[in-house]
N, C-alpha and C positions, 0 to 999 in steps of 0.2 A: 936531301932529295925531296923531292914532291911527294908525298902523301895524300890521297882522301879515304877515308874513311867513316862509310855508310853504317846506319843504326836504325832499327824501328818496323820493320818489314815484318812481314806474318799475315795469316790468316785473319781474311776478316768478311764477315757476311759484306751481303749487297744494300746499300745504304748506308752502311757501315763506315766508321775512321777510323784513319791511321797518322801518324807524323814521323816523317822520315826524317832524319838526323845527319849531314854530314860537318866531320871536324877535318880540316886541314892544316897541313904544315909544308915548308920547307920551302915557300914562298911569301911574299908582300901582300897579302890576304886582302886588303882594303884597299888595294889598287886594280883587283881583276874581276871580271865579269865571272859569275859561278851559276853551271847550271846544272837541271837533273834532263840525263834522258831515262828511256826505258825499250826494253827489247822482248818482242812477244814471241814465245817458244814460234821456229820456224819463220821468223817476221826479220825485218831488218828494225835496226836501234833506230830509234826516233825522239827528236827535241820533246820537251814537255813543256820544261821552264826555263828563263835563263832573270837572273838580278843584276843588274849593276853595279858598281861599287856605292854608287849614292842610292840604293835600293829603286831602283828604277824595275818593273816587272813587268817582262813580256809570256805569254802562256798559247797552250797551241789548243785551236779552237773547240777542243775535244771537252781539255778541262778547266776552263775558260770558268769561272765563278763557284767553281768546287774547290780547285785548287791553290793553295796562297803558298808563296814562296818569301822568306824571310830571310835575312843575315844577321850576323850579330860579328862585327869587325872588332871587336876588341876581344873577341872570343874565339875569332877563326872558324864559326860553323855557318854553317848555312838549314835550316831546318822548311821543310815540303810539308805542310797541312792538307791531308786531301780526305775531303769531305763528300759524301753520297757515291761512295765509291760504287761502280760496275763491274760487269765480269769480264769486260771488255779492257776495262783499266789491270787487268793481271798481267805482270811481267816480272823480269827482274829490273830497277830501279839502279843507277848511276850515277853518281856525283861527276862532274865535268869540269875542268879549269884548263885552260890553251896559253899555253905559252911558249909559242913557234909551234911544238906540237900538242895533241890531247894527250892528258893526263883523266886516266878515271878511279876508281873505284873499284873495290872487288867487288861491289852492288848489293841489294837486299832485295829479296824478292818480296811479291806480293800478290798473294796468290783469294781471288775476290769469286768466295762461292760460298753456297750457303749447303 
């Protein structure tokens, strides 16, 4: 069955980085689009990033040049670089893959104060 499994999350001041980690299995890893959302206490989940399977990167205008989104297909992960982080960037964190339906993550939070 479909696994993702998030890594990396924690406490981090404002300006501050973090790289979030996700490994998956139980699918054809380098033929799906993988993305991260994140959901802010009392807020609805929201897209962040999504890669393609030929690393193609689209990002939501928020963290547009802080954020880098990466894959590594012969390894099954997908890893989220985010840089100059805000306190506004705190949520908990998601790994995303759709096939017919969403598949997530138990998530990693990140929680951005100083």
């Amino acid at each position: 069955q479909v696994q993702l499994v998030e890594s990396g999350g924690g406490l981090v001041q404002p300006g501050g980085s973090l790289r979030l980690s996700c490994s998956a299995s139980g699918f054809i890893f380098k033929y799906r689009p993988m993305s991260w959302y994140r959901q802010a206490l009392g807020q609805e989940r929201e897209l962040v990033a999504t890669i393609s399977p030929h690393g193609i990167r689209t990002y939501r205008d928020s963290v547009k040049g802080r954020f880098t989104n990466t894959r590594d297909n012969d390894n099954n992960t997908v890893t989220m670089k985010m840089n100059d982080l805000k306190p506004e960037d705190t949520a908990v964190y998601y790994c995303n893959v759709r096939r017919n339906i969403d598949y997530w993550g138990q998530g990693t939070q990140v929680p951005v104060s100083s």
